[in-house]
Kinemage of the C-alpha trace (Angstrom):
@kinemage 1
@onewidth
@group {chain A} dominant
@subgroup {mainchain}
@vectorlist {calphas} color= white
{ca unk a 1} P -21.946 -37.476 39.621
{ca unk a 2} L -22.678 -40.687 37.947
{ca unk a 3} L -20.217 -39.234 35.009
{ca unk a 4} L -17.219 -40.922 36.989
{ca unk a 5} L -16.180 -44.460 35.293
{ca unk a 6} L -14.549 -46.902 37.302
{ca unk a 7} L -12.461 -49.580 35.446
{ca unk a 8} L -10.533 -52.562 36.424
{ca unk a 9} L -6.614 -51.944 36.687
{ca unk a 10} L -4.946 -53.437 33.205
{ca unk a 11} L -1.180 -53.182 32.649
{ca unk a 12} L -1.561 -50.242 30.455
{ca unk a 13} L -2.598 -48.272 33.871
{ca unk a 14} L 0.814 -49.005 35.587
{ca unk a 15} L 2.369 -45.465 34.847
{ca unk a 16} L -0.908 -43.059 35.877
{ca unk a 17} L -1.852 -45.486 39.200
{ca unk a 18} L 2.250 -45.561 40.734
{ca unk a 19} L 2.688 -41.830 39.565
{ca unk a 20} L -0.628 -40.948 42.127
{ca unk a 21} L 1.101 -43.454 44.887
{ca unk a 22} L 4.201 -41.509 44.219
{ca unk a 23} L 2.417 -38.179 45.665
{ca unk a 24} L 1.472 -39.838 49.015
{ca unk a 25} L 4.049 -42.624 49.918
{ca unk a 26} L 2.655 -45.246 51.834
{ca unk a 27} L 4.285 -48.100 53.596
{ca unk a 28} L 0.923 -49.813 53.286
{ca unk a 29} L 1.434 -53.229 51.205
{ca unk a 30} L -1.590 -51.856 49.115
{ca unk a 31} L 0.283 -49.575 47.487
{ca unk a 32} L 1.784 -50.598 45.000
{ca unk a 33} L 0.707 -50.817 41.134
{ca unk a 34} L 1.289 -54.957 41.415
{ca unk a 35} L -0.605 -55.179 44.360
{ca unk a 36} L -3.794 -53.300 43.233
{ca unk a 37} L -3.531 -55.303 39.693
{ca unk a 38} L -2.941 -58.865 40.822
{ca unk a 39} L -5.477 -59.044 43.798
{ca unk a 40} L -7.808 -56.926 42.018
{ca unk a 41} L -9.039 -59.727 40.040
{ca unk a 42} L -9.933 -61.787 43.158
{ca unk a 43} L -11.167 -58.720 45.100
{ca unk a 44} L -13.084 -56.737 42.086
{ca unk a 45} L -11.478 -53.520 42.710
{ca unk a 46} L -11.891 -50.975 40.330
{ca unk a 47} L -10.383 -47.467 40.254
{ca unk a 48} L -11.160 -43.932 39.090
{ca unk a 49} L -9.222 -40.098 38.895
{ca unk a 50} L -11.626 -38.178 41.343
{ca unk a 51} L -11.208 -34.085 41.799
{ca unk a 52} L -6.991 -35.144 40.928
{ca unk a 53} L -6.920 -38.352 43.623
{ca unk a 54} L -6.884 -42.210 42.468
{ca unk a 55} L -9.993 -43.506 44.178
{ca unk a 56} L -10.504 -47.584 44.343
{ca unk a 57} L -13.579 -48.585 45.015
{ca unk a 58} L -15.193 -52.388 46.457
{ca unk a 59} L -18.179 -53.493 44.423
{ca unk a 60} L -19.129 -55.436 46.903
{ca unk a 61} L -20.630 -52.452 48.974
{ca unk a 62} L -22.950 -49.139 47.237
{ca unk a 63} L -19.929 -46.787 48.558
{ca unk a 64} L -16.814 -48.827 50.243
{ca unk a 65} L -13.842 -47.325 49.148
{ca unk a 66} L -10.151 -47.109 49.553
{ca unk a 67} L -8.681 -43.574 50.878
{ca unk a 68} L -7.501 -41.563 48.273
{ca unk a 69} L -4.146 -41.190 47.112
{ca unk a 70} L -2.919 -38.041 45.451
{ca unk a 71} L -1.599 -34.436 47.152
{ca unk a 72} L -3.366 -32.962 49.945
{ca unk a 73} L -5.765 -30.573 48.338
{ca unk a 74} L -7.235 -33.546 45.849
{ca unk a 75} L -7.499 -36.071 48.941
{ca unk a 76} L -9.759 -33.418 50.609
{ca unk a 77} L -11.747 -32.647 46.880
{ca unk a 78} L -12.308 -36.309 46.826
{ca unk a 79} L -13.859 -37.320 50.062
{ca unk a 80} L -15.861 -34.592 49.223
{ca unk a 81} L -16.519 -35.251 46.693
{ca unk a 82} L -17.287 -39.112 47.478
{ca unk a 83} L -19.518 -37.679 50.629
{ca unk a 84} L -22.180 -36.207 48.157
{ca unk a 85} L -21.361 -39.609 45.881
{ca unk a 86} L -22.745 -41.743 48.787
{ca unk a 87} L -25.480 -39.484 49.278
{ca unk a 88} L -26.598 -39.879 46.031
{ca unk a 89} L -26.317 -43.853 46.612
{ca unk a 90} L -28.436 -43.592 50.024
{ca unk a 91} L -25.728 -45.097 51.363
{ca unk a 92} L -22.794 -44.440 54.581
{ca unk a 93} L -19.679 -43.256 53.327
{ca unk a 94} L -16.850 -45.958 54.029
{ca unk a 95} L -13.127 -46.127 53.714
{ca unk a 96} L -10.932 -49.372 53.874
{ca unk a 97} L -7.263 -50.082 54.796
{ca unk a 98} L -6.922 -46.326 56.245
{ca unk a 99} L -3.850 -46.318 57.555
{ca unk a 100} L -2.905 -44.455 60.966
{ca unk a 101} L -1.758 -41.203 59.262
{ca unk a 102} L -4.464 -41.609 56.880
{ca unk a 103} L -6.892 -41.020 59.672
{ca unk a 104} L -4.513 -38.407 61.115
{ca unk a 105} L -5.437 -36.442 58.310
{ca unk a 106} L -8.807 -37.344 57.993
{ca unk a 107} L -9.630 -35.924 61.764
{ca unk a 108} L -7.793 -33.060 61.062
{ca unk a 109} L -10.312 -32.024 57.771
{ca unk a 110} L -13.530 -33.398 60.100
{ca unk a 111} L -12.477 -33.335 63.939
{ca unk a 112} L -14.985 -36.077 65.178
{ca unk a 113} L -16.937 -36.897 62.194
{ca unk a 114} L -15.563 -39.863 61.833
{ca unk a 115} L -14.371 -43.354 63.495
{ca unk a 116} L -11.936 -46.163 62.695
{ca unk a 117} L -11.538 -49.689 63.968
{ca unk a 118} L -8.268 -50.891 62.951
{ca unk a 119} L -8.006 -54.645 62.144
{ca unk a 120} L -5.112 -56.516 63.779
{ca unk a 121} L -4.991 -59.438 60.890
{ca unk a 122} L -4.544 -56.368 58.343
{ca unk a 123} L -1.958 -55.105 60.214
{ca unk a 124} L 1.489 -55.098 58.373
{ca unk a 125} L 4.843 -56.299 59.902
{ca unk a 126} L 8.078 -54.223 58.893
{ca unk a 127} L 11.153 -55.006 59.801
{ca unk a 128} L 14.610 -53.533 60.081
{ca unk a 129} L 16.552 -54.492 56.786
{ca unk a 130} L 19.557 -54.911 58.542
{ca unk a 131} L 18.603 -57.187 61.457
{ca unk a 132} L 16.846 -59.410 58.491
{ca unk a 133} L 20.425 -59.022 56.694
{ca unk a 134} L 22.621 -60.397 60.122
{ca unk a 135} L 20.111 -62.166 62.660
{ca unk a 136} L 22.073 -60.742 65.355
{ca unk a 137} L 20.878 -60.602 68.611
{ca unk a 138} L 19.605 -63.571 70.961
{ca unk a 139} L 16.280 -63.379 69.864
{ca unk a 140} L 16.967 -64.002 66.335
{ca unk a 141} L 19.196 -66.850 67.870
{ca unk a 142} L 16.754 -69.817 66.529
{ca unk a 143} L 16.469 -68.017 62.981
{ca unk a 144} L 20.416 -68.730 62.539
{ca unk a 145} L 20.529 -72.273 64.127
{ca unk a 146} L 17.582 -73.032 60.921
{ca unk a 147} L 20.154 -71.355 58.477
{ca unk a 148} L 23.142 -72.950 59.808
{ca unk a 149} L 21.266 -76.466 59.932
{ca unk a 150} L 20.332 -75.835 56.200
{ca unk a 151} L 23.805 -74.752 54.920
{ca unk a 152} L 25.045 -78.085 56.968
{ca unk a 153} L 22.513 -80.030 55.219
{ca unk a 154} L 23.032 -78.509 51.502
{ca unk a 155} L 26.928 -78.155 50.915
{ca unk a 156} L 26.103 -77.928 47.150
{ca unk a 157} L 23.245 -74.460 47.909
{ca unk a 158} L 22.970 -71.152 46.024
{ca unk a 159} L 21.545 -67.998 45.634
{ca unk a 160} L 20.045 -66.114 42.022
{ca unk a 161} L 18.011 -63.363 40.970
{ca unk a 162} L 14.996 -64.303 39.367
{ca unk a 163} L 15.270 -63.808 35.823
{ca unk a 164} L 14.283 -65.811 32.108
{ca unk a 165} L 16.234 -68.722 32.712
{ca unk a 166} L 14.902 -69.835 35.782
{ca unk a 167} L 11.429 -68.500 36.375
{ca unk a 168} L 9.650 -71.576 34.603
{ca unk a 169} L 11.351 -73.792 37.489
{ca unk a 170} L 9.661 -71.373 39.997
{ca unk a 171} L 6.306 -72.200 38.086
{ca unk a 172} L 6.775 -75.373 38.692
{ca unk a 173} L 8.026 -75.307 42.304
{ca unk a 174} L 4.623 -72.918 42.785
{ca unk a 175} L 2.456 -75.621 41.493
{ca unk a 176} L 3.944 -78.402 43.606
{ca unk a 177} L 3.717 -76.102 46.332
{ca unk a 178} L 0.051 -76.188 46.037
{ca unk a 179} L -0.359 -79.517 45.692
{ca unk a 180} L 1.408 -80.253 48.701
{ca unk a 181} L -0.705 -77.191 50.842
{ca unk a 182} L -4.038 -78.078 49.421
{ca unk a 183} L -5.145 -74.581 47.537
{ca unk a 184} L -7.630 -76.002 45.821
{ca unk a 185} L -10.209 -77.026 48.442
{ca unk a 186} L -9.122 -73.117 50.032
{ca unk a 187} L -10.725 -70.471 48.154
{ca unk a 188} L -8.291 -67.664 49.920
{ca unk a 189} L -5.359 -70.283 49.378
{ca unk a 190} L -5.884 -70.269 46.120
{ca unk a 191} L -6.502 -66.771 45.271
{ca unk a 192} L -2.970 -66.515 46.745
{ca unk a 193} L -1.747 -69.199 44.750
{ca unk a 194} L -3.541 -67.079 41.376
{ca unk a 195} L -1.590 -64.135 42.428
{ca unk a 196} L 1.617 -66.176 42.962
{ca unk a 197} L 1.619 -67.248 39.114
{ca unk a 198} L 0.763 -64.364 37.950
{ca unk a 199} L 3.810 -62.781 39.770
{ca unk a 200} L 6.095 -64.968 38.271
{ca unk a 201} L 4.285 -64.606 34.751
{ca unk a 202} L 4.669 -60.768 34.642
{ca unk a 203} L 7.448 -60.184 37.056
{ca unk a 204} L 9.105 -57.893 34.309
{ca unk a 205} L 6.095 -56.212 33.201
{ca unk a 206} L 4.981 -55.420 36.920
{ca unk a 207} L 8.484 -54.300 37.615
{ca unk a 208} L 9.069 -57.159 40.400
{ca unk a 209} L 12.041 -58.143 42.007
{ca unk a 210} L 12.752 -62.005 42.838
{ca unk a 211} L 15.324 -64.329 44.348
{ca unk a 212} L 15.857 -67.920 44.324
{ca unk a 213} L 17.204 -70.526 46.275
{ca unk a 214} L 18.529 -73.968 45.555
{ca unk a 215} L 19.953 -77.095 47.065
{ca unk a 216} L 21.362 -79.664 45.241
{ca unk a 217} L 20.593 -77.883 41.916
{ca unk a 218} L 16.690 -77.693 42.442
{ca unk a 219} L 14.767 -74.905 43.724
{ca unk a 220} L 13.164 -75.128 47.260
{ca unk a 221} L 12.198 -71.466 47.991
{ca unk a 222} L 11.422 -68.632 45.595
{ca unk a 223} L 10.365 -64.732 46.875
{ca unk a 224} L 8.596 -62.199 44.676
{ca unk a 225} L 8.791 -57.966 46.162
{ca unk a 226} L 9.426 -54.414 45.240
{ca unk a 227} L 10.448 -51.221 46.145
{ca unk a 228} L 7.292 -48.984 47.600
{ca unk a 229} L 8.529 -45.928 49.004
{ca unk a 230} L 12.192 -44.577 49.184
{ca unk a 231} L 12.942 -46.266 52.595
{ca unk a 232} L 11.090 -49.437 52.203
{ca unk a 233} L 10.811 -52.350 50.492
{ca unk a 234} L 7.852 -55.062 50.545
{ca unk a 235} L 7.981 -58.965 49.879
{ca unk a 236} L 4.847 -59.491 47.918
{ca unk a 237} L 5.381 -63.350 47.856
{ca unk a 238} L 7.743 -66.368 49.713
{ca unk a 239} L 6.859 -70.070 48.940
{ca unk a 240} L 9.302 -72.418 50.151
{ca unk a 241} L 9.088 -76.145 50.654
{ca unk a 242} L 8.098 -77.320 54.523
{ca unk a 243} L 10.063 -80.249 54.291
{ca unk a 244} L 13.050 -78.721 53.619
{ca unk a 245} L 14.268 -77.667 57.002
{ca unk a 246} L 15.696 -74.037 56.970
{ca unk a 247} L 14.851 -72.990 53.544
{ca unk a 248} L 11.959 -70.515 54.527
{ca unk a 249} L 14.795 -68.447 56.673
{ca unk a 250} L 17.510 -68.986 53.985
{ca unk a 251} L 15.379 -67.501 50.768
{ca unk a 252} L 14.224 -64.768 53.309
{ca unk a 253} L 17.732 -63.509 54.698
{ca unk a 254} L 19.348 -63.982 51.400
{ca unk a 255} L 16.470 -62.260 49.674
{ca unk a 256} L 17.288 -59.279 51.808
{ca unk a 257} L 21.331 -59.854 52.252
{ca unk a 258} L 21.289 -59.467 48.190
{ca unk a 259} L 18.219 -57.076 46.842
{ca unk a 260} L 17.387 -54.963 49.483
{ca unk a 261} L 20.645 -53.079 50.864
{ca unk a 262} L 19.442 -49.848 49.822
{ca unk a 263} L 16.599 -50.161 52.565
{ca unk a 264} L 15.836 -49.260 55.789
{ca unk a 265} L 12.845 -51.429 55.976
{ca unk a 266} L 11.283 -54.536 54.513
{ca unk a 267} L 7.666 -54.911 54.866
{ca unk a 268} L 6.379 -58.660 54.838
{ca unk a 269} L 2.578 -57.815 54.758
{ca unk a 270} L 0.226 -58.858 57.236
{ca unk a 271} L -0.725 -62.479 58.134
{ca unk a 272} L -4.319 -62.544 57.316
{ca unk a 273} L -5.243 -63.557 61.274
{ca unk a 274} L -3.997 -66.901 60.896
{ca unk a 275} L -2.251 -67.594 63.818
{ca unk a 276} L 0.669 -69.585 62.292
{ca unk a 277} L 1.851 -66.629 60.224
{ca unk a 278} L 1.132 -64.331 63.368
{ca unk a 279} L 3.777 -66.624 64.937
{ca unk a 280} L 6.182 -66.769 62.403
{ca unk a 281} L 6.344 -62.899 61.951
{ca unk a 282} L 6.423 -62.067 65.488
{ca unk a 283} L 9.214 -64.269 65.690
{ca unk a 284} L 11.401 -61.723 63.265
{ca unk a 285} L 10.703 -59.119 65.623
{ca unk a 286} L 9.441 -56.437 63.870
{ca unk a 287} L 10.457 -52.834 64.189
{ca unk a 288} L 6.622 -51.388 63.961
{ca unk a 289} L 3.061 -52.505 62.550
{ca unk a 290} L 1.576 -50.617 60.140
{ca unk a 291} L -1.912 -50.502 61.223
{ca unk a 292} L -5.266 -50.376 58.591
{ca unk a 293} L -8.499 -50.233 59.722
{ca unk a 294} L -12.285 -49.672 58.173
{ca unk a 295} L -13.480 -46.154 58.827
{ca unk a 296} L -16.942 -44.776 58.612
{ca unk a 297} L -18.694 -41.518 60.331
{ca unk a 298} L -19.693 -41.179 63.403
């Protein structure tokens, strides 16, 4: 058993890790090639091809891992195969950020072997594209009075697709972003911040999709996503300046209004259980949650 290697993602695995996502789509933010490789250098996530699944496994824990992705019959091989694994380790078999259906299928291979607790602050909040798009609707009433007070505020605004030209003026709008949210003295606020650059640095390389926002000729909000499944789209990353009243609602409507048509839904990732972002997501109304939790056996 020990003949398995796990390795950290690199670019070069891009290709064999999305074509293993492509057999069981997700609307999980976790998977996604740029996901797994950006936060994998924070988390220490490393991956292996088990029995014809992709397998990701924590380091911090003997046998912690991430449910498989693949087709049916090589999920099943591989929790089998990762049951005697953890044997073998003298240690409880455990799976993270199991999604809903994940567990569906789980209970259906082992009725009442095993048990999840789903975690609200890894919850993720999708919305409907098109109410992102128009704002319509009196609960979405405040969103529009933000946009209209920022268009009132910056005659001279626009809208562009991150590309060559302007992505070293996101860099720099990233880094005074820090400065002015203090990531350095917050280890989880700065991972964030890590994964932020790195966006920007390899946007074409991780096959990212970004738009920008200016007023006045500078940029104030920059967002970072792709697509992850055929009817959904997730926005990895959104930085925008606090003092710049409305621009958090502007980059995230025209975002949406301009790369994400072909959507149903946009998935904006979970808010970490901080109960700002819990506010500020609710506030979007979201069409569902897609809910993760930690499973282990009974």
């Amino acid at each position: 058993m020990d003949k398995i290697q796990f390795k950290r993602p690199e670019l070069e695995d891009q290709e064999i890790i999305h074509s293993y996502f492509e057999k069981s789509p997700s609307r999980s933010c976790e998977r996604t090639f740029a996901n797994v490789y950006l936060w994998s250098r924070h988390y220490k996530v490393e991956y292996a091809i088990i029995e014809g699944a992709l397998v990701f496994k924590d380091n911090s824990e003997k046998a912690l891992f991430a449910y498989p992705a693949g087709d049916d019959d090589s999920i099943h091989k591989a929790i089998e195969w990762l049951n005697q694994y953890s044997d073998t380790k003298n240690a409880p078999l455990m799976f993270y950020n199991v999604t809903e259906e994940n567990f569906a299928q789980l209970e259906c291979w082992y009725p009442g072997v095993y048990k999840i607790q789903y975690d609200p602050d890894q919850a993720d909040y999708v919305y409907d594209s098109e109410k992102l798009m128009t704002l319509a609707g009196k609960k979405l009433h405040g969103k529009r009075n933000h946009i209209n007070k920022f268009k009132s505020l910056h005659e001279d605004w626009s809208y562009e697709q991150l590309n060559d030209d302007n992505v070293e003026e996101c860099f720099q709008m990233a880094l005074k972003w820090r400065t002015q949210n203090g990531c350095d003295e917050d280890m989880e606020k700065n991972a964030e911040m890590c994964v932020t650059l790195n966006s920007l640095r390899l946007y074409k390389e991780l096959g990212l999709i970004g738009g920008v926002l200016r007023a006045e000729g500078n940029i104030v909000a920059f967002t970072i996503g792709e697509p992850m499944c055929e009817d959904t789209f997730v926005v990895h990353i959104e930085k925008a300046f606090a003092d710049v009243d409305g621009a958090y609602p502007m980059i995230n409507q025209q975002f949406v209004q301009h790369e994400c048509t072909d959507y149903a839904y946009i998935n904006r990732e979970d808010d970490a259980g901080s109960a700002g972002l819990r506010k500020a997501k609710l506030s979007y109304q979201p069409a569902f949650m897609v809910q993760k939790g930690f499973v282990t056996k009974k």
